[in-house]
N, C-alpha and C positions, 0 to 999 in steps of 0.2 A: 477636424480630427475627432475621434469617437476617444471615451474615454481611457480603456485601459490599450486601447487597439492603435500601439505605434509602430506603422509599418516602417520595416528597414526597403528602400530601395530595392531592393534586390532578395526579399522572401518575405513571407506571410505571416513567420513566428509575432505571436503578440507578448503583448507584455504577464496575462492570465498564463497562457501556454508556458513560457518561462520560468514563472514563478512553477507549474506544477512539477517540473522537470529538473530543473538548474538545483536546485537545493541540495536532492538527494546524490546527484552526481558530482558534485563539487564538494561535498563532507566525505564522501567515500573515498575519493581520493589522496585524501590527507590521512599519513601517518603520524607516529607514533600514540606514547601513552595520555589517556585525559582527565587533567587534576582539575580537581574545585575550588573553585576562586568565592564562596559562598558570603551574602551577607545580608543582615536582615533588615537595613535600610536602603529607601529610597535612593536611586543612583543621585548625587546632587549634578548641580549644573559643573563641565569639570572646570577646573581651578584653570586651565589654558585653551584655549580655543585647539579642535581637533579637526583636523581637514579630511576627509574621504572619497570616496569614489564610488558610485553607486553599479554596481554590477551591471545593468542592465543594457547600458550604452556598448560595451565591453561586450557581450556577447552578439549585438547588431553589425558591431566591426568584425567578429571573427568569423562570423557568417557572409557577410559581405565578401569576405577574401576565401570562404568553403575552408575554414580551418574551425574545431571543436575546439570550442573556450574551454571547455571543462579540460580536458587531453592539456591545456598551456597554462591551467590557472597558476600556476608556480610562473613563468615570466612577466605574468602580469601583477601579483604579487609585488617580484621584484623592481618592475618598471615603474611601479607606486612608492614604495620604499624609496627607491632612487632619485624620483623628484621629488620627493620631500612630504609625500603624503603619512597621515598616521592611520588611516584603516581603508578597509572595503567592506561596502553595505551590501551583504550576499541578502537570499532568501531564508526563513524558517524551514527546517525541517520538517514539518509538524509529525510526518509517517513515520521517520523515524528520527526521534529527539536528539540521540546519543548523535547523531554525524554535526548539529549544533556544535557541539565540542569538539567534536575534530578540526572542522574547519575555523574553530579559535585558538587551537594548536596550531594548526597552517598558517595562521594573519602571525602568531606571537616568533614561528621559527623565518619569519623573513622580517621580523621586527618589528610587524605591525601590530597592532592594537582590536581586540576584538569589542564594538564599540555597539553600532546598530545592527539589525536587521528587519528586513522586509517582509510582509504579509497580504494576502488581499485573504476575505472573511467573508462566509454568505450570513448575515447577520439580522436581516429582514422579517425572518418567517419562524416557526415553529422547531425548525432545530436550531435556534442562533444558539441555545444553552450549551448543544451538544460541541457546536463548532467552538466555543469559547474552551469549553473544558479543555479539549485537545489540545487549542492552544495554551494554554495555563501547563498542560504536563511541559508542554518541548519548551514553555517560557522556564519553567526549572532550571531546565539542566540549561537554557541561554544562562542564566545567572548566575550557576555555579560557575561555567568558563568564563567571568567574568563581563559578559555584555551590559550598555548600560542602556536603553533603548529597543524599544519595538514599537516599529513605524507602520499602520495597518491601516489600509483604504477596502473600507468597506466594498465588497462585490457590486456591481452596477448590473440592471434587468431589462434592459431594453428602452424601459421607461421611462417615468419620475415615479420614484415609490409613493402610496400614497399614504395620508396621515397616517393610521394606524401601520404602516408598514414599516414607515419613522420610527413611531414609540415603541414598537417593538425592537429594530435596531440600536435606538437610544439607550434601551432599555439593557441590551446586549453591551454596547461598547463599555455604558458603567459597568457591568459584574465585568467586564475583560479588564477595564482599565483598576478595579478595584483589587482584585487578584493579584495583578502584574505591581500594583501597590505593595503589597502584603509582601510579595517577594521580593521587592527593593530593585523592580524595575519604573521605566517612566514609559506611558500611552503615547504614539503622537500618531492620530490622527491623519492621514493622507488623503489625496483629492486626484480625481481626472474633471475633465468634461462635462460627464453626468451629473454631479453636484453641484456646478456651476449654473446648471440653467434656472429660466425661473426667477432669474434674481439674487441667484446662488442659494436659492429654496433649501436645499437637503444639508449644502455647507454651513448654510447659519444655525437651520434646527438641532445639525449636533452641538451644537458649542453652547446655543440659547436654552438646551436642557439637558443640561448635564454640568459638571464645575471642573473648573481648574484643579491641576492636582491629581485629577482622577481621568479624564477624558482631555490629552493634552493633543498637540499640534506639531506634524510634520509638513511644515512652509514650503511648500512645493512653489517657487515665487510665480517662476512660468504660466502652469498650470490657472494658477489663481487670476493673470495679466489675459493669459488667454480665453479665460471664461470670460471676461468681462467685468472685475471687478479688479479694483487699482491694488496693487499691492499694499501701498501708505495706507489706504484706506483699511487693508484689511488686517494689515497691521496694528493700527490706531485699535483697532477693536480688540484685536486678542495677541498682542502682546506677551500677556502673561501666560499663554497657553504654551508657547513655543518650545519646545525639548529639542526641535532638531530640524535643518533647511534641506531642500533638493534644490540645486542652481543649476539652470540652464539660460539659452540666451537667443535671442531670433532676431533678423535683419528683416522687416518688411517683411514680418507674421511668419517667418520659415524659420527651422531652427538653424541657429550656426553651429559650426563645425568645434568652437570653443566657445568659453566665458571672456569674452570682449566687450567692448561696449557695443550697444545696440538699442532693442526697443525698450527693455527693461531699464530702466535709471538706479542702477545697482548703488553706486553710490550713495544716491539720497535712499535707496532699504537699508544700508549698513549702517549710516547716519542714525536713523530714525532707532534703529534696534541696539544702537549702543546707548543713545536714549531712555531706551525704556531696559536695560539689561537683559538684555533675552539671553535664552542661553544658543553658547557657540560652538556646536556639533551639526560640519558643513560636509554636503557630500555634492560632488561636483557630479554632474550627472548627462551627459554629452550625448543625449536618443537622437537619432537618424531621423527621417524619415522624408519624403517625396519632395524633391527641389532642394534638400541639404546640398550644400558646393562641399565635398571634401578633397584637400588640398595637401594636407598634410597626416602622418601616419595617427592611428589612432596615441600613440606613448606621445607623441610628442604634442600633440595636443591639451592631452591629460598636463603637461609640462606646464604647456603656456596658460592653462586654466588652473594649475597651483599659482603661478607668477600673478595674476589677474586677483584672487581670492586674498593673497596676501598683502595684494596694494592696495584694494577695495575694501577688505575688513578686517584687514590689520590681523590677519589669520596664518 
C-alpha cells in the first residue's frame, strides 16, 4: 500500500482527495450559532479516556454503497453517539476556518465531543511557512470551539525526501507545533508508508529533531506494524510524544472489517502505554481496502470495535 493512497474496493477516492473535499462539506452542513470555548493553555491529557472515530473509514463505506457521507453525516453522528462513542476525527478546514466551528456544533448537538482533527501539510519546500500560517488561523477558531488536538501527516512526494528537505520540514512542524502551543492546542504527528521506509528514516528524523511538547504523536499502531517497525518498539521510544492513537487491525497483512484480535498484539500496546501514561484520545479508524472481507454493516462494526477498545484499554 502507498502511503496516504487507501483504496476502498470499489473507487479510487484517496485518502489526500478526502481530506481536500470532506471538510468543507461536512462544516457546511451543520447548523446553528458558533460559541467560543477559548483558552490559553495547553489542552492537558483528558482526565478520562475518549474514544472516537476517525471519518475516513466512514466515508469508504458510504461510497462503497453510492450514498454521500456528507448528505448522512447526522446518522452517523448518531450511530456513534449510540454505541457509546465520544467524538469523530473529521478534517480541518483550513479554506474556510469558521465551518471548524460548525461542525463542533454538529459533534456537541448529537452529544459528541468536539475533540481531534485531521490535516495532511506540504511542509518540505519553501512555502512550508505559508502552509503553517494557514493552518495556525483555522487552529484558532479549532480552539475556540473547543478542540483539543490536531493530528497532521506531513504530505509524501513520491520519494524519500532528502536531508535538507527534512530540515526544512523539521524545521516547519516546530513553528506549527509551537503556535498550536501558544494556543493551547497539542501536535500529533501522523504517519503512512512513506515515512516508514528506510528504516522509518523520515519517522525517526522528526521526533530525533524536534521535542516533546512541541512536535507530539499521532500512534497510527497499524501504520507503524505495517512499515515494519514493531509497535513496543516504537512505543518504548516515544512514549512521551503521544497526544492521540489511530487503531486498526489486519488478519494476514489485510485489513479487518473491525478492531478484533489479529496481527497487531493490541493488548500488550495497551499494557505497555498504561505503563508509561500516555495519553488516552482513541479513534477507531476501520479503512477498507483490496481483500477486506466485509460481513457486517459499517454502525455495527464501529459497535463491535467500541466493545473491543473498551476490554483492550479499559476505554
Amino acid at each position: 500500500m502507498k502511503h496516504g493512497n487507501i483504496a476502498n474496493p470499489s473507487t479510487s477516492v484517496t485518502r489526500r482527495d478526502f481530506l481536500l473535499t470532506g471538510a468543507a462539506a461536512i462544516a457546511t452542513a451543520a447548523l446553528g450559532p458558533v460559541h467560543s470555548f477559548a483558552t490559553d493553555k495547553p489542552a492537558a491529557p483528558p482526565s478520562k479516556p475518549l474514544v472516537g472515530s476517525q471519518i475516513y473509514g466512514w466515508g469508504q463505506y458510504y461510497q462503497r454503497e453510492g450514498r454521500d457521507l456528507n448528505a448522512h453525516l447526522d446518522e452517523v453522528l448518531s450511530a456513534l453517539r449510540d454505541a457509546g462513542y465520544d467524538y469523530l476525527e473529521s478534517n480541518v478546514d483550513v479554506g474556510t476556518p469558521e465551518n471548524n466551528a460548525r461542525f463542533a456544533e454538529q459533534l456537541r448537538a448529537k452529544g459528541l465531543q468536539p475533540v481531534c482533527l485531521y490535516t495532511g501539510a506540504r511542509l518540505h519546500d519553501d512555502k512550508a511557512g505559508e502552509v503553517v500560517g494557514r493552518i495556525l488561523v483555522a487552529a484558532k477558531v479549532c480552539r475556540d470551539a473547543g478542540f483539543q488536538v490536531i493530528n497532521c501527516n506531513a504530505d509524501p512526494i513520491g520519494r524519500e525526501k532528502t536531508d535538507a528537505e527534512l530540515q526544512t520540514q523539521v524545521a516547519a512542524m516546530k513553528q506549527l507545533g509551537a503556535g498550536l502551543r501558544e494556543l493551547g492546542l497539542r501536535f500529533g504527528i501522523h504517519h503512512h508508508t512513506p515515512e516508514m521506509v528506510n528504516h522509518a528514516r523520515e519517522f525517526h528524523y522528526n521526533f530525533r529533531n524536534s521535542a516533546a511538547g512541541v512536535v507530539d504523536w499521532c500512534f497510527d499502531v497499524h501504520w507503524v506494524f505495517r512499515g515494519g517497525l514493531a509497535p513496543l518498539t516504537a512505543l518504548g521510544e516515544y512514549a512521551d510524544r503521544v497526544v492521540s492513537w489511530h487503531l486498526r487491525q489486519s488478519r494476514a497483512g489485510i485489513w479487518w472489517e473491525d478492531l478484533a484480535p489479529g496481527d497487531v498484539d493490541y493488548a500488550a500496546v495497551a499494557a505497555a502505554a498504561r505503563a508509561r501514561g500516555c495519553a488516552r484520545r482513541y479513534a477507531v479508524e476501520l479503512a477498507l481496502e483490496n481483500g477486506t472481507k466485509i460481513t457486517r454493516s459499517v454502525v455495527e462494526n464501529h459497535r463491535r470495535s467500541r466493545e473491543f477498545v473498551r476490554a483492550v484499554f479499559g476505554a
